[in-house]
N, C-alpha and C positions, 0 to 999 in steps of 0.2 A: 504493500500500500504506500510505500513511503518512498519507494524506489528510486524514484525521479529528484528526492529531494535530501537523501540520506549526506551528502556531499555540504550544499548549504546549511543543516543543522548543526552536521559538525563542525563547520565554521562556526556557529554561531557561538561555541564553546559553553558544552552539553556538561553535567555533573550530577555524577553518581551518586547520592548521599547513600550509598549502604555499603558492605566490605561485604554482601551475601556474594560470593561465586557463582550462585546459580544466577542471581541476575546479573554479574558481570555478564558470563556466555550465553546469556539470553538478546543483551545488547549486542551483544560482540558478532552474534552469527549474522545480524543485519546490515552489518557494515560500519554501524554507529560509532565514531571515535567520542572515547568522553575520558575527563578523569573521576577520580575515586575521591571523596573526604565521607568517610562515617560520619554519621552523628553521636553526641556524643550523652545522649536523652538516656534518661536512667529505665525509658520503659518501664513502669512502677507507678502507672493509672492504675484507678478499681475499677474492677470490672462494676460492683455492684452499683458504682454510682451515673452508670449511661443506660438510655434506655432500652438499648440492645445490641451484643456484640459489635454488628455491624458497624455500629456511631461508634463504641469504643474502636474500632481497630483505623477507621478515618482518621480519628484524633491521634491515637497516637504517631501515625504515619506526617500528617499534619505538623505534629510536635518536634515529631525526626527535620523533617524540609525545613520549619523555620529554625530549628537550630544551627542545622549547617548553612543556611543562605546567611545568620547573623553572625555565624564566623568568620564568615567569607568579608562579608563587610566589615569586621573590624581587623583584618590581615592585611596589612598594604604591600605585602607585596601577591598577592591574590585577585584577579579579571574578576568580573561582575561576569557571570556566566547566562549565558542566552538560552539556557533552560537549567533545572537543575530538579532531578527525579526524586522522588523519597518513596517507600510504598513497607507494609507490613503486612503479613501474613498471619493469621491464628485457623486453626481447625475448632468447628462449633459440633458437637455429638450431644444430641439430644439437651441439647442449649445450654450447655456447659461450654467454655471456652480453652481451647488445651492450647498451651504453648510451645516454648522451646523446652524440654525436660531437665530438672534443672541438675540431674546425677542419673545412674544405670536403673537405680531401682525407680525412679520416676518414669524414664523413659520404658520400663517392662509394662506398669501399670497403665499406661497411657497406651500401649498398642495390646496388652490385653484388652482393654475399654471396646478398642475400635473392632478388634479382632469380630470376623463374623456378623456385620452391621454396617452401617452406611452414616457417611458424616459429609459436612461441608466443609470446603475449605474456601477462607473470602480472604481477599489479598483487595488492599486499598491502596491506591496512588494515588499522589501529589505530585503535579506539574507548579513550578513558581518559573514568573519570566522580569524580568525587570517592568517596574510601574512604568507609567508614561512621565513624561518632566513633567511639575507642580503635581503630581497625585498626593493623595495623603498617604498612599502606602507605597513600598519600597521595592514594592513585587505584588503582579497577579497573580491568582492562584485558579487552580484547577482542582476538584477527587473527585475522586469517583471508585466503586468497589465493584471486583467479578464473586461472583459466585458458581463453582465447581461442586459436583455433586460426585464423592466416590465411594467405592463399595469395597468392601475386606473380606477375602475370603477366611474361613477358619483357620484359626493359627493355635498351632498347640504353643505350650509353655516351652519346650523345648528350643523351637522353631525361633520366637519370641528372644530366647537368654541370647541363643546364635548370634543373631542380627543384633540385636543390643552391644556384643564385643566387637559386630565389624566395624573396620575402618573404612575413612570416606574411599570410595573406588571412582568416583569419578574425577579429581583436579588434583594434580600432582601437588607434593606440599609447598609450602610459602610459591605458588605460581599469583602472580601479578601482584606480590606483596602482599596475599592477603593468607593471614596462616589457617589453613583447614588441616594442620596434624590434627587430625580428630577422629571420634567413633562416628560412624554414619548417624547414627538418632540424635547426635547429640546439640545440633545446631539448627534444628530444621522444628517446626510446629509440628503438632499432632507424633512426634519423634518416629519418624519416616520420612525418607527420601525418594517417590518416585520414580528420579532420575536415575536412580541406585537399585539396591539388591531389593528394596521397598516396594521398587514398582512389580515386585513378583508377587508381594502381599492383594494387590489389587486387582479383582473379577470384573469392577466396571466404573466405568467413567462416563460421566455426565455433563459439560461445558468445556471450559477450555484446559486443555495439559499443562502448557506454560504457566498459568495461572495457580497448580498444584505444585508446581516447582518453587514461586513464588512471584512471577510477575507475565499477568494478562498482555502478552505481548500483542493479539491485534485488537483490543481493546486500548491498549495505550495508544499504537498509531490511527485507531479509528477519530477519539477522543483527541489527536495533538492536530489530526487534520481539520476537526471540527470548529476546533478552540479558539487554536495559533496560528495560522497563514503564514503571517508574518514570520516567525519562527523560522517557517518551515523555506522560507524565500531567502532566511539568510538575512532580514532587517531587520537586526536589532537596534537599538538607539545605541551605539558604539561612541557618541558624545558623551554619555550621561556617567559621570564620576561619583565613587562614592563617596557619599557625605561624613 
């Protein structure tokens, strides 16, 4: 969808806000040149105080984007970037929210949950672009969230411990700076990877794949072309200095 315009965005000088791998090579296979700053948001909203998953995982993604766009503005030696991405992911099973597992025996109890039953998984994006000269804001923004519907076949305890001690198999370690030495479950919501030995866990799927990895990739380009034009032409306001 972007084909024609993947060249002028990367000019526009595109920014990652997350250190997730999977959405590095989610950008990456598109052609997308961009850099990397994590955010640096402690993740550590209540769930109980929004009125349903959904808003909380907006917000926090939200919270992620304007953290690192506020970095960015006060780093001078740092471009004002002509997009800058932020997006989070949680898995909803039976309106509970599972996240990243926060040790092994978390991550067992979280795919026993799933084992054998069907969850969502919603992954919410933030697009911020530079405001216009005189706006009251510093950046417009964009969310918006997919929703993925997938099914687990039975998994014994066994099966479960296995996969719990594998390592990640998909991105060699520290590849693009970003460190993934780690056990596959242990950095990924609902503590399964899909892209991984995970995706063997799963009988069926329902919306988008990318979206289960972590980022709604033609949902993003449908959204950036809806949104952003400009962007996407490569006209950013390249006058406008940080204050």
């Amino acid at each position: 969808m972007l084909a024609g315009c993947i060249s002028n965005l990367s000019e526009s000088g595109v920014v990652l806000a997350s250190k997730s791998p999977r959405r590095f090579e989610i950008l990456r296979q598109i052609g997308l040149k961009f850099s990397v700053r994590s955010s640096k948001f402690a993740e550590d909203l209540n769930h109980s105080s929004f009125d349903s998953p959904k808003k909380y995982v907006q917000e926090t993604a939200r919270r992620k984007a304007v953290d690192v766009w506020e970095d960015i503005m006060k780093d001078k030696k740092a471009h004002l970037p002509g997009l800058l991405i932020a997006a989070d992911t949680i898995v909803i099973h039976k309106n509970v929210v599972l996240e990243k597992p926060h040790d092994s025996s978390h991550a067992f109890k979280m795919l026993k949950t799933l084992s054998g039953d069907s969850h969502e998984v919603v992954t919410a994006v933030v697009l911020l672009t530079p405001g216009q000269e005189g706006a009251s804001s510093a950046y417009e923004s964009r969310i918006f969230y997919e929703t993925t519907q997938v099914t687990f076949a039975d998994l014994t305890d066994d099966i479960i411990k296995s996969y719990v001690d594998t390592k990640e198999p998909m991105v060699p370690r520290k590849l693009y700076n970003i460190d993934v030495d780690t056990k596959e479950p242990m950095d990924k919501a609902g503590g399964y990877g899909i892209q991984g030995i995970g995706g063997s866990f799963v009988s069926g799927i329902t919306g988008c794949y990318y979206n289960v990895m972590g980022f709604p990739l033609h949902r993003f380009c449908a959204e950036l072309l809806k949104w952003s034009p400009s962007v996407l032409k490569g006209k950013t306001n390249e006058s406008r200095k940080k204050s």
